[in-house]
C-alpha positions as CSV (number, residue, x, y, z in Angstrom):
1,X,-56.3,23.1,38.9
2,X,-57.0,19.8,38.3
3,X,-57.0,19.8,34.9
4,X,-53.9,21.6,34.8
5,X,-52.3,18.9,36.9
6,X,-53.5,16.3,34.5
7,X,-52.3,18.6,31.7
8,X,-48.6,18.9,33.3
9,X,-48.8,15.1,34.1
10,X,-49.1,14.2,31.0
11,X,-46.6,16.6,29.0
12,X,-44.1,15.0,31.7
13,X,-45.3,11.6,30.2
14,X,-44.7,12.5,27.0
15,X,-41.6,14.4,27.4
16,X,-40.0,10.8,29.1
17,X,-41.1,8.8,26.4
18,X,-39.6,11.2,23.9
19,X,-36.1,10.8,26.4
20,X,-36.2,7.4,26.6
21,X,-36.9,7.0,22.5
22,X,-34.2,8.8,21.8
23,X,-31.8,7.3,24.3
24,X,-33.3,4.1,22.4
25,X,-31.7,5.5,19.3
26,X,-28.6,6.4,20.5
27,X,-27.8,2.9,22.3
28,X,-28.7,1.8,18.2
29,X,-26.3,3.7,16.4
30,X,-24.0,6.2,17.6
31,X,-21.1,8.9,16.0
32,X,-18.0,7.5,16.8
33,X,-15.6,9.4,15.0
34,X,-16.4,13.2,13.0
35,X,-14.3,12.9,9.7
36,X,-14.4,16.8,8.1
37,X,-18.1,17.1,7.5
38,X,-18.8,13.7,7.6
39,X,-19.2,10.8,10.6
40,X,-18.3,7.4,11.0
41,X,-21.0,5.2,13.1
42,X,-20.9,2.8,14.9
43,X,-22.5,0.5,12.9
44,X,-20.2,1.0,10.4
45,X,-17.2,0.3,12.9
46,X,-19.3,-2.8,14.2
47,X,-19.3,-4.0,10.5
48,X,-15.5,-3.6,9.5
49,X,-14.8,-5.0,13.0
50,X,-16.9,-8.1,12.4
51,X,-15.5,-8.6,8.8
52,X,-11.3,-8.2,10.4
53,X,-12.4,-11.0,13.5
54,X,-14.1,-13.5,10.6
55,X,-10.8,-12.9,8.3
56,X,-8.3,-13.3,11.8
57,X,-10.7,-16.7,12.3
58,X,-10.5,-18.4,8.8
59,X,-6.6,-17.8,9.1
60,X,-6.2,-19.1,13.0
61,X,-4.5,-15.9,14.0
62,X,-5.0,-15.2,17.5
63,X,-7.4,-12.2,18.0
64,X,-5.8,-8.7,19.6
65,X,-7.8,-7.5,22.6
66,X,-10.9,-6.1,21.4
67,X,-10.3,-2.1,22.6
68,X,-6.7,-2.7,19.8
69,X,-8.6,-4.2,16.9
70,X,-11.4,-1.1,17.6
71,X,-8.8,1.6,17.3
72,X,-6.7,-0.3,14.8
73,X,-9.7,-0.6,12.8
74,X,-11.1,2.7,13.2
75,X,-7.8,4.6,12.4
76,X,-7.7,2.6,9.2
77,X,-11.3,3.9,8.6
78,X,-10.5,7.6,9.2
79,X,-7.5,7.4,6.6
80,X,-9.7,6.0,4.2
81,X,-13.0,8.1,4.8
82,X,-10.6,11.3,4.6
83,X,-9.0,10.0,1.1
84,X,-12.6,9.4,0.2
85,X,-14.0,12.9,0.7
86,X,-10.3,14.2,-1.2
87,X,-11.7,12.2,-4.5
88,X,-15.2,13.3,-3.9
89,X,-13.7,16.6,-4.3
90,X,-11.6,16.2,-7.2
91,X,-14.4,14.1,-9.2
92,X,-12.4,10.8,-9.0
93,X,-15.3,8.1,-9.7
94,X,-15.1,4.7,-10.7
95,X,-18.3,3.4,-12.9
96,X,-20.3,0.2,-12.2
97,X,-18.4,-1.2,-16.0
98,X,-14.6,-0.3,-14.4
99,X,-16.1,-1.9,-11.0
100,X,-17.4,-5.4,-12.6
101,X,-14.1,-5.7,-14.9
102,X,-12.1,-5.3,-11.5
103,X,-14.3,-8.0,-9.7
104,X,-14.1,-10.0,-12.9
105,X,-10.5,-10.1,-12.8
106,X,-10.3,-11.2,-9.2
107,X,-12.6,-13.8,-10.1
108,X,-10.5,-15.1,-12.5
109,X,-7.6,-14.7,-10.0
110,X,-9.5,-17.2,-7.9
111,X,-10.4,-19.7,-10.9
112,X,-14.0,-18.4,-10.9
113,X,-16.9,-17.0,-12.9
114,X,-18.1,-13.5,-11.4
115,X,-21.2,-15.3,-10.2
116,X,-19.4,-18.2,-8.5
117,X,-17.2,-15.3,-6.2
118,X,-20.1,-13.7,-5.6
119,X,-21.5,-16.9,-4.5
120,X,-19.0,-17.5,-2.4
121,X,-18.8,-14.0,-0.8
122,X,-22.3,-14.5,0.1
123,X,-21.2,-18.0,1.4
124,X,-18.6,-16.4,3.6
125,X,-21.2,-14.7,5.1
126,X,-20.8,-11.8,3.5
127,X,-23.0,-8.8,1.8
128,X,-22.1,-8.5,-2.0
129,X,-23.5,-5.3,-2.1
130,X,-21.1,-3.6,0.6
131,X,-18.5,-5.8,-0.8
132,X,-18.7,-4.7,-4.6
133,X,-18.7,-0.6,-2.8
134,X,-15.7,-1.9,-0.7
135,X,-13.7,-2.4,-3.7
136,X,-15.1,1.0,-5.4
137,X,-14.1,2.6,-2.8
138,X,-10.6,1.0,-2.7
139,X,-10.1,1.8,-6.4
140,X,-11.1,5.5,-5.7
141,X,-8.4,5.7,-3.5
142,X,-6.1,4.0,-5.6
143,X,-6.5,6.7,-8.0
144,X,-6.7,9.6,-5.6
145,X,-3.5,8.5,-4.6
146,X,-2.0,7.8,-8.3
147,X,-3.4,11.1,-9.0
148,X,-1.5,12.9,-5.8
149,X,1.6,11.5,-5.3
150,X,2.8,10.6,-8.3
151,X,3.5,14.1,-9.8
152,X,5.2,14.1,-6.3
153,X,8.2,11.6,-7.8
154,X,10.7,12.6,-10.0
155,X,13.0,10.3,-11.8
156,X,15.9,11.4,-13.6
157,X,18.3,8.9,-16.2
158,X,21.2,9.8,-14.2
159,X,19.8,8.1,-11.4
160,X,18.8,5.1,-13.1
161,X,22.2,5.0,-14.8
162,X,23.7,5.5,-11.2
163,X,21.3,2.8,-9.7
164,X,22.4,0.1,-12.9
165,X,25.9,0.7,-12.1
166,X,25.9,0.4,-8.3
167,X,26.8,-2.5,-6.4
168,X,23.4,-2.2,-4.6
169,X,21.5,-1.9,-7.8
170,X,23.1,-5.2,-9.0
171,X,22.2,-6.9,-5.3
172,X,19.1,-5.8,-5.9
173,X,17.9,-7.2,-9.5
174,X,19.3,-10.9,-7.9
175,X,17.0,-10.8,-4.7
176,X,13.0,-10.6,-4.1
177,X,12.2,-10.1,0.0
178,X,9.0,-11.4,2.0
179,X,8.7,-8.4,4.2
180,X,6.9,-8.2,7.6
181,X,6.8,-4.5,9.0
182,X,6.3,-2.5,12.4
183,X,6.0,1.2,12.4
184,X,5.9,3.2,15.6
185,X,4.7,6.3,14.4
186,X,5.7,9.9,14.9
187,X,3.6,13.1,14.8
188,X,4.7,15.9,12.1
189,X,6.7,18.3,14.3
190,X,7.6,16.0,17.2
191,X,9.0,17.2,20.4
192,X,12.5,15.2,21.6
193,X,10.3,13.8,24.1
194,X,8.3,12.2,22.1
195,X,11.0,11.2,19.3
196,X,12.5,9.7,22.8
197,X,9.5,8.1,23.4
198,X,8.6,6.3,20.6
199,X,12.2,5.3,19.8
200,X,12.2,3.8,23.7
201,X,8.8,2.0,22.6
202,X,10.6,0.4,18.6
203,X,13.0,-0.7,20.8
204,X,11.2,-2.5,23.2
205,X,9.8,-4.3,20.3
206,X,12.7,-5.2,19.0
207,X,13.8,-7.2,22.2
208,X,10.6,-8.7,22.7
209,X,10.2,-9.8,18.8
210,X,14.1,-10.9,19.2
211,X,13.3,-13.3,22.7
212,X,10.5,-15.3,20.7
213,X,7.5,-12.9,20.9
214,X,5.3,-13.8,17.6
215,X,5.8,-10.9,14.9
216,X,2.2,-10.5,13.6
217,X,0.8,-10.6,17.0
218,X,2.7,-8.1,17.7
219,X,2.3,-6.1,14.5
220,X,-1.6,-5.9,15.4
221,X,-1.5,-5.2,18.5
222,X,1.2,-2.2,18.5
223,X,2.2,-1.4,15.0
224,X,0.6,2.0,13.4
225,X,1.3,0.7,9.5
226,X,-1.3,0.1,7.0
227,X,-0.7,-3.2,7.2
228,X,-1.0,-3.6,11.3
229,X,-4.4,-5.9,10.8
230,X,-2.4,-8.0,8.6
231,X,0.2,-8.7,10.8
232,X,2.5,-6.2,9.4
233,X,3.1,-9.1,6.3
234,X,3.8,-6.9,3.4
235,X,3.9,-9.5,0.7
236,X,6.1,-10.4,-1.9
237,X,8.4,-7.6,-4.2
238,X,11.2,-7.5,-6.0
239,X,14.3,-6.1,-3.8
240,X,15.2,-3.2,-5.8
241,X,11.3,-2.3,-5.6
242,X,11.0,-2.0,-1.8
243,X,11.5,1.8,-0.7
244,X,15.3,2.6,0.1
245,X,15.3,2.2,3.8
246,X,14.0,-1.0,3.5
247,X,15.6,-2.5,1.1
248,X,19.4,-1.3,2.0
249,X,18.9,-3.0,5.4
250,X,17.1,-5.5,4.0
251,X,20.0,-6.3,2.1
252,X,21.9,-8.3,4.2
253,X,18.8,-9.9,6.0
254,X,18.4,-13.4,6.3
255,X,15.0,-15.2,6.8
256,X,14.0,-14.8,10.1
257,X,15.6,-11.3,11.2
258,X,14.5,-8.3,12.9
259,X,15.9,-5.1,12.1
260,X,17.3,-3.1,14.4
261,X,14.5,0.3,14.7
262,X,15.1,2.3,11.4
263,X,14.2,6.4,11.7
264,X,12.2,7.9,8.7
265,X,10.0,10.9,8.5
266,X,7.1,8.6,9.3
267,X,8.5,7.2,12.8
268,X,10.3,4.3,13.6
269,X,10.3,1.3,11.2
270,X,10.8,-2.6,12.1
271,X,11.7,-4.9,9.6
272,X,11.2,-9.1,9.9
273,X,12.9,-10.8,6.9
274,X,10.4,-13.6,6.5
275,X,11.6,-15.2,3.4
276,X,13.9,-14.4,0.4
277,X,14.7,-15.9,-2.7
278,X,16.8,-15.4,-5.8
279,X,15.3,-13.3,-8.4
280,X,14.9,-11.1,-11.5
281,X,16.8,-13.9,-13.4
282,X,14.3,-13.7,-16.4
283,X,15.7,-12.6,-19.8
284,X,12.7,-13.3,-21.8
285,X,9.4,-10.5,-21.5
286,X,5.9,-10.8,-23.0
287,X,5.7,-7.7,-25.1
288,X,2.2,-6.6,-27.2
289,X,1.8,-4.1,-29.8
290,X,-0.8,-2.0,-29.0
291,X,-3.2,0.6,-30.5
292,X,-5.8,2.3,-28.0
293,X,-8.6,4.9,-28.1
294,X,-8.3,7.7,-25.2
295,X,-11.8,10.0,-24.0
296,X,-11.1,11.8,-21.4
297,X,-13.9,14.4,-19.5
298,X,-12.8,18.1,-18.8
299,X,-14.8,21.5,-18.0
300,X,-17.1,20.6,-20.8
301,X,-17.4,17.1,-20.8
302,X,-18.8,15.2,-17.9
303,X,-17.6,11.3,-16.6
304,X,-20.8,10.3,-17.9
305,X,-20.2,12.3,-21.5
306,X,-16.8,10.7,-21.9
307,X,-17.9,7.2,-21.0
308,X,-20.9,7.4,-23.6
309,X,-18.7,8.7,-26.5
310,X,-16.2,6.1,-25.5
311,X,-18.3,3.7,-26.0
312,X,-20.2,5.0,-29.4
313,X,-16.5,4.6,-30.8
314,X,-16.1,1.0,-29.7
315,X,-19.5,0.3,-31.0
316,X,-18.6,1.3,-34.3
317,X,-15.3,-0.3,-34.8
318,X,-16.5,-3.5,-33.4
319,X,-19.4,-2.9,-36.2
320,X,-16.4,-2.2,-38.8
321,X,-17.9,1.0,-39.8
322,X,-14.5,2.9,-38.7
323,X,-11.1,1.5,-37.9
324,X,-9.5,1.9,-34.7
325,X,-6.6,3.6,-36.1
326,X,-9.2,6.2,-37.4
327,X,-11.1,7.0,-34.9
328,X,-8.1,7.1,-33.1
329,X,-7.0,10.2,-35.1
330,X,-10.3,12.0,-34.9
331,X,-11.4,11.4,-31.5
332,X,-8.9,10.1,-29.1
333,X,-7.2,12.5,-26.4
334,X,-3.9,10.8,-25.8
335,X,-1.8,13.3,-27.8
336,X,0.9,10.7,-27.7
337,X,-0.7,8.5,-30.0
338,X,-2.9,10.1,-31.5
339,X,-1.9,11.4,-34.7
340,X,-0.2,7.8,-35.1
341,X,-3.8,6.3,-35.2
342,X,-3.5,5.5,-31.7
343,X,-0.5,3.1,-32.3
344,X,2.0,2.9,-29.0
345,X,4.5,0.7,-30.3
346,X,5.7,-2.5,-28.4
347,X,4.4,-2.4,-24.7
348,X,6.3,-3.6,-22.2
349,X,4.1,-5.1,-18.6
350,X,5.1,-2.0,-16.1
351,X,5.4,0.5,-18.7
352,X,1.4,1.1,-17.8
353,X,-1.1,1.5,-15.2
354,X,-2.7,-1.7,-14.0
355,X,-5.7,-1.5,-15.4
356,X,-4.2,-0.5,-18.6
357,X,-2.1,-3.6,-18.4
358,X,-4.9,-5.9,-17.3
359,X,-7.0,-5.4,-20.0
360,X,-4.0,-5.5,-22.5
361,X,-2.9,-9.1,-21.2
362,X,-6.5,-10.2,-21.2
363,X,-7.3,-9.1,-24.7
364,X,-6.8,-11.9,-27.5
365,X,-4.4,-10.8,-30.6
366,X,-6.4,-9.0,-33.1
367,X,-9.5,-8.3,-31.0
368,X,-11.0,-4.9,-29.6
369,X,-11.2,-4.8,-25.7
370,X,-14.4,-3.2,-23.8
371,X,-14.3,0.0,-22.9
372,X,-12.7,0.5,-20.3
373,X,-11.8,3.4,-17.4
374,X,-8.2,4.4,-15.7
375,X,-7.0,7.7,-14.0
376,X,-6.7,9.2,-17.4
377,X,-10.4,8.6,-18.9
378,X,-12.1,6.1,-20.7
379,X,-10.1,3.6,-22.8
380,X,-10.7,0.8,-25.7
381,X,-7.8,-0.9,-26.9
382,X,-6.7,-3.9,-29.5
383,X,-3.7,-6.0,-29.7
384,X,-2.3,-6.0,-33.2
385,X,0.4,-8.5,-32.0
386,X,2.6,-10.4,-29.0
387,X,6.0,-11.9,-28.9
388,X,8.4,-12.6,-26.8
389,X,11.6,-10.6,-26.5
390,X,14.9,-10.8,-25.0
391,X,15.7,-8.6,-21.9
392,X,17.7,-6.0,-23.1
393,X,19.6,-2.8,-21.2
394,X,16.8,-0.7,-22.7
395,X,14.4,-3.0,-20.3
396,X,16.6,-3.0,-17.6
397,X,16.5,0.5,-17.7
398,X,13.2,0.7,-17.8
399,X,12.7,-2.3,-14.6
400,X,15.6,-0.2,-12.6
401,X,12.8,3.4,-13.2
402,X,10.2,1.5,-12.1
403,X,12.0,0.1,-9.2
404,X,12.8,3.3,-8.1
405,X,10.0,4.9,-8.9
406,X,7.9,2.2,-6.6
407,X,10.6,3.0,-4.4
408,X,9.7,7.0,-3.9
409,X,6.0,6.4,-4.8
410,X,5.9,4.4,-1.7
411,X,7.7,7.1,0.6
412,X,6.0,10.1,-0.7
413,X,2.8,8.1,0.0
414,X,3.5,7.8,4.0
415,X,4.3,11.4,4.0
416,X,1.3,12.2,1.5
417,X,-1.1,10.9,3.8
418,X,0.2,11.9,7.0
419,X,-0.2,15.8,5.6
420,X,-3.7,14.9,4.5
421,X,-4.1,13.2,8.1
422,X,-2.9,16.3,10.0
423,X,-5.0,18.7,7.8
424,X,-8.5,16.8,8.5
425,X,-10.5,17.7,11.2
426,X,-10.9,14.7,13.3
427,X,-13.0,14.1,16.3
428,X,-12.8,10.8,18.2
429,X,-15.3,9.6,20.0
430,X,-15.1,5.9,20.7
431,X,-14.9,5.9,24.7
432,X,-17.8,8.2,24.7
């Protein structure tokens, strides 16, 4: 008996140190949000949370209560671990070459050598290593998105004729806005009680941001916009370029404004007219002729295939044993250009994707770029020549498609990832 006493005592020992190891781990690291098959700890929320309060310090923006910037923070976190796991899916990668020409390029942006930002980020306090998979991850998403919505928009040369021709098209091309933006959002399939209800809340906002309440405090603290943790500032764009609801009531703004609560499918929009300034008055554009190289990977060919024959090509140009223009015609995949030796003509800046454009302005005349990678593949280009041209209604035509393109890219996006949003599975667990 006794030594079945001493048996059960110590199994009971055991059994509480197991407990109170694991309630050790737990008080560590914990789940506080189930994203699809995958989890967001709290570490991880800790982190993002640390890295907003350091950003809301070097600015002197006052800091929401703590409980706002969690959920703020974590919302933001869910979007972007669900557009994550979409790209997973669909084999959208970005390579550690695209990665360092991105951070190279906002180096540059900064008047810096790669290793002096990374300095600095380190300086800031800062891991280089989560920040270099920060921006990864943010250019996965940008081509997730790119990839997703953009077959989405549709835009037809009547309505760039109409838009060149309207009075509000005009307005537009003379006017860039400084944007600061609220949105009280509304679930798909809303009841009128709760279209009542949030229109009661934009409304309340309104007269509070109207009798002297500060905008971007008010942005973090109650807005459910991308931009909420930036104090709903949405930077800089060219009127005609801001989506149609905005920019119609924008319009009339002057610097300082709130707009009265403005209804899309989204919820319930707030505009502050921060500052505005004559625009779009430029008549002469930096064009480049342009001849490029296109491998792209399909059922047979692998990211890793295309990048490797990408840059066998480049290797022998560079060496001169092939011209670009040839292996252009026997290897590239843009069936544009293609048979033309790769040749695209005069380019104009917005006629292609960023990083397309990027490594077109950065490339000196007569020179062969690195390889490098877009939504469509892997690239290599050269500049056969630059000049400067005269803006002509062939580019206006072009600026007034791109305005409205930006223009429904940016709508179809809002309701793009409010579908993908609704369709996740999502488990919240931060008051647990």
């Amino acid at each position: 008996m006794n030594r079945a006493l001493s048996t059960l005592l110590t199994f009971c020992l055991c059994l509480g140190l197991a407990v109170n190891a694991q309630a050790q781990v737990r008080i560590l690291d914990r789940i506080v949000a189930v994203v699809n098959d995958g989890a967001i700890m709290e570490s991880e929320l800790q982190s993002r949370v640390a890295a907003i309060v350091g950003q809301f310090e070097a600015d002197n923006r006052p800091l929401p209560p703590a409980q706002v910037l969690r959920e703020q923070v974590l919302d933001r976190m869910i979007i972007e671990r669900i557009q994550l796991q979409l790209a997973e899916r669909g084999g959208i990668r970005v390579d550690d070459g695209s990665l360092n020409q991105a951070l190279t390029g906002i180096a540059r942006q900064n008047n810096m050598t790669l290793e002096q930002f990374a300095s600095m980020v380190r300086g800031d306090g800062y891991s280089w290593a989560e920040f270099r998979e920060q921006v990864r991850d943010d250019m996965v998403i940008s081509r997730l998105q790119q990839r997703s919505v953009s077959s989405r928009v549709r835009i037809t040369d009547r309505e760039v004729d109409r838009f060149l021709n309207s009075d509000l098209g005009r307005r537009m091309f003379a006017a860039d806005f400084h944007l600061g933006h609220i949105l009280v959002q509304v679930p798909s399939g809303a009841s009128p009680e709760q279209l009542e209800q949030a229109r009661n809340k934009a409304n309340g906002i309104v007269q509070r941001l109207r009798g002297g309440a500060d905008f971007a405090e008010t942005a973090v603290e109650q807005s459910d916009g991308p931009q909420a943790l930036e104090g709903g500032d949405l930077g800089w764009r060219p009127a005609a370029q801001w989506p149609t609801l905005f920019a119609e009531t924008a319009i009339d703004m002057q610097a300082g404004e709130i707009s009265e609560p403005l209804r899309s499918g989204a919820g319930y929009h707030i505009l502050k007219m921060i500052e505005r300034r004559g625009g779009g008055g430029e008549h002469v554009v930096t064009q480049y002729r342009v001849r490029h190289v296109l491998i792209q990977s399909d059922a047979l060919t692998t990211q890793d295939q295309a990048r490797t024959e990408a840059q066998r090509l480049h290797q022998q140009v560079v060496n001169g044993s092939v011209s670009l223009a040839d292996a252009a015609r026997e290897h590239s995949d843009d069936p544009g250009s293609r048979n033309q030796g790769g040749e695209l003509g005069w380019v104009t800046p917005g006629q292609m994707v960023p990083e397309f454009e990027q490594m077109m302005e950065s490339t000196p005349v007569g020179q062969v770029s690195p390889v490098f990678q877009t939504q469509f593949g892997y690239h290599f280009l050269l500049v056969e020549e630059q000049r400067e041209a005269d803006m002509s209604d062939e580019f206006r035509q072009m600026r007034a498609r791109q305005a409205l393109q930006k223009q429904r890219f940016d709508e179809e996006l809002q309701t793009w990832l409010q579908e993908k949003r609704a369709e996740a599975y999502v488990d919240i667990r931060l008051d647990q």
